[in-house]
N, C-alpha and C positions, 0 to 999 in steps of 0.2 A: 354651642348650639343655642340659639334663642328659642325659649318655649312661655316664657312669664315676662311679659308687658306694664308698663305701665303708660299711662298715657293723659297729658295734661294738657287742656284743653278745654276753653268756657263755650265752643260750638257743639252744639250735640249734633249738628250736621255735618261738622268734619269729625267731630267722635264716629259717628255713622260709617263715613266715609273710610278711615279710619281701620276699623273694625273689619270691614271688609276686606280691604287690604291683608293685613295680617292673617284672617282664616284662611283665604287663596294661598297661604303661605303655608299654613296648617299650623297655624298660633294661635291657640284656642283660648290661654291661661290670659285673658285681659283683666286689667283695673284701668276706672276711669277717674281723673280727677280735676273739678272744674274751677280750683283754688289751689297756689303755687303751695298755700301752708298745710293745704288738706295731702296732696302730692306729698311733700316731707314727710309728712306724717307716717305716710302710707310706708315710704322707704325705710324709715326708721324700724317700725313694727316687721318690714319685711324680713329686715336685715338680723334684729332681736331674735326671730323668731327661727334664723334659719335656714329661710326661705326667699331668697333673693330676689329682686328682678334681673334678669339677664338685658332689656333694656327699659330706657325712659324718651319716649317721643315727645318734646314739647313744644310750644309754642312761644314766644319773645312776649308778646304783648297779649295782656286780659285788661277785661274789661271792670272798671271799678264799677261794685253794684250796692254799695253801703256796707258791707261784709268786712270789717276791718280786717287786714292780712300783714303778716309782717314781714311777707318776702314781696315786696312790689312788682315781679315780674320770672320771664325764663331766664334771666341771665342770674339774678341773684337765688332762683330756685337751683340753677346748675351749678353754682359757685359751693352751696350748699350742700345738695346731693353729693358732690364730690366729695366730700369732708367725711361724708356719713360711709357713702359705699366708694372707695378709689377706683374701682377694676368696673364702674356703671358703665354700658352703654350708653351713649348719650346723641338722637338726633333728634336735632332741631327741627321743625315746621311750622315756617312762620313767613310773611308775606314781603317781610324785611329784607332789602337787596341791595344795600349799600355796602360794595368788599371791605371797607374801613372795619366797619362792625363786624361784618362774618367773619373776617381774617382774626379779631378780635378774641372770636368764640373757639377757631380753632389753637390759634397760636399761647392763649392765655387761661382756656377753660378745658381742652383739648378736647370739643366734642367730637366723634369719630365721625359724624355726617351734618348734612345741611341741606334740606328739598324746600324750595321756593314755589307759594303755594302761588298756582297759578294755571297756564296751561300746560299739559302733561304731566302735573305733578303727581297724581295717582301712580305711575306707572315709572314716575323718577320717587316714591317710596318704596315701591318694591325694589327696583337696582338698589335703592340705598342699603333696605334692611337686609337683602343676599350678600352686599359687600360685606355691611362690619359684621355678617355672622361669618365671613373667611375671615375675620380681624383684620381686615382692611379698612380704610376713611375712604368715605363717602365724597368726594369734591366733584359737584356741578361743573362741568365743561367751561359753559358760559362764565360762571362766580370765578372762575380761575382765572381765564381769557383778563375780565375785568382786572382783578389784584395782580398778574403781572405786569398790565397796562397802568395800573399807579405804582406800582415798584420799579418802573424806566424810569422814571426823574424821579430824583429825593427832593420832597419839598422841605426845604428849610424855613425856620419858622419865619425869616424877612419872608420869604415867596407867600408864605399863608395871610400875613397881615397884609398884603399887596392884594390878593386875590378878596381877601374878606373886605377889605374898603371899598373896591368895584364891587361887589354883591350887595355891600350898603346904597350902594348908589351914586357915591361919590367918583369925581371926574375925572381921570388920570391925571390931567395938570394941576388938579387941585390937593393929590395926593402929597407930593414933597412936604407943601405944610405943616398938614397932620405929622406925618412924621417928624419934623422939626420941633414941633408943641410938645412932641408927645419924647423925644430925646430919643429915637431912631435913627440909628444911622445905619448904611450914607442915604442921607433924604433929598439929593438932587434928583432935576427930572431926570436928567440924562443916565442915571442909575437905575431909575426905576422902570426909566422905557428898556434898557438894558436886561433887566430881569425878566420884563412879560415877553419879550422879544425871544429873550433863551428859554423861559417854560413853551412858549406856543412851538418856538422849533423843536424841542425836543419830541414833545408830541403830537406835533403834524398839525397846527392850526393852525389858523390864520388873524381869528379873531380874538378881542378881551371875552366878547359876551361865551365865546366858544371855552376856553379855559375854564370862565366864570361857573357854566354850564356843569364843566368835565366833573370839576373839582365836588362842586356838589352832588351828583352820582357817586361819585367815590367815595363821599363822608370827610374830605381830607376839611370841609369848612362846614 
């Protein structure tokens, strides 16, 4: 059962927000913390004392305010928290929606949820924080839809350096080149129209700017 909070977060208006959530929940035991290092802190003395948090709500991205910190952010705060307490709760709220990254957080950091702060997000924290207190993971509909739609084609790293040269701006006819200068192969056109040719079919497009697009949503470039 979750009943002690902790919650990292430089808005005091999503702390607010926040807040709120959790007492409709009847989680009264809150800590707020609006620095990744103050957050550790907190866990640490939690944990010494005995006195655990059952979970940690945080945020991906704070804002530098001259306060030197030496955890730069939510991912290296959870990388952290882990170490300290193994069995934390850990969901993420942050505005960050690229499945590369969140698939990241679950697959590698194993947070149990993920609410994309947005519209209805108030109300996908609640679902969230009722799920992992059944110790179940939290996965957004949506965030899922998206990471099985880039886990249909395996980009391979030719397909990424193809897609990142059109994102540069560079021409398709002008790509073989680069490739060539750079000891890439195979750097014929006929390869490389071959490649965008099988990415676009695979995932229903039609165009380069289309792909160029996808790929950037996904994080894969």
């Amino acid at each position: 059962m979750i009943t002690k909070v902790l919650i990292a977060e430089d808005y005091q208006s999503v702390n607010l927000s926040l807040q709120r959530i959790l007492e409709e929940l009847a989680i009264t035991d809150i800590a707020y913390s609006y620095y990744c290092d103050d957050a550790l802190n907190k866990i640490v003395q939690a944990v010494n004392a005995s006195s655990s948090f059952d979970l940690l709500i945080t945020d991906l991205s704070f804002i530098p305010d001259g306060n030197k910190q030496v955890l730069s952010g939510g991912v290296d705060l959870i990388a952290a928290a882990r170490e300290v307490q193994p069995d934390l709760n850990i969901l993420v709220f942050s505005i960050e929606n690229k499945p590369a990254i969140i698939d990241q957080l679950y697959n590698k950091y194993d947070i149990d949820g993920f609410v994309s702060k947005g519209r209805n997000d108030m109300l996908n924290l609640g679902e969230a924080i009722k799920e992992i207190e059944q110790h179940r993971r939290y996965f957004p509909r949506h965030i899922r839809q998206l990471i099985d739609k880039k886990n249909a084609y395996s980009f391979s790293e030719f397909d990424i350096t193809i897609i990142t040269l059109l994102a540069q701006g560079m021409l398709q006819k002008d790509i073989p080149a680069h490739l060539q200068r750079n000891g890439i192969k195979p750097s014929g056109l006929s390869s490389v129209e071959k490649k965008l040719n099988q990415m676009k079919d695979a995932l229903g497009f039609t165009k380069n700017e289309q792909l160029v697009a996808h790929c950037k949503d996904l994080g894969a470039i």
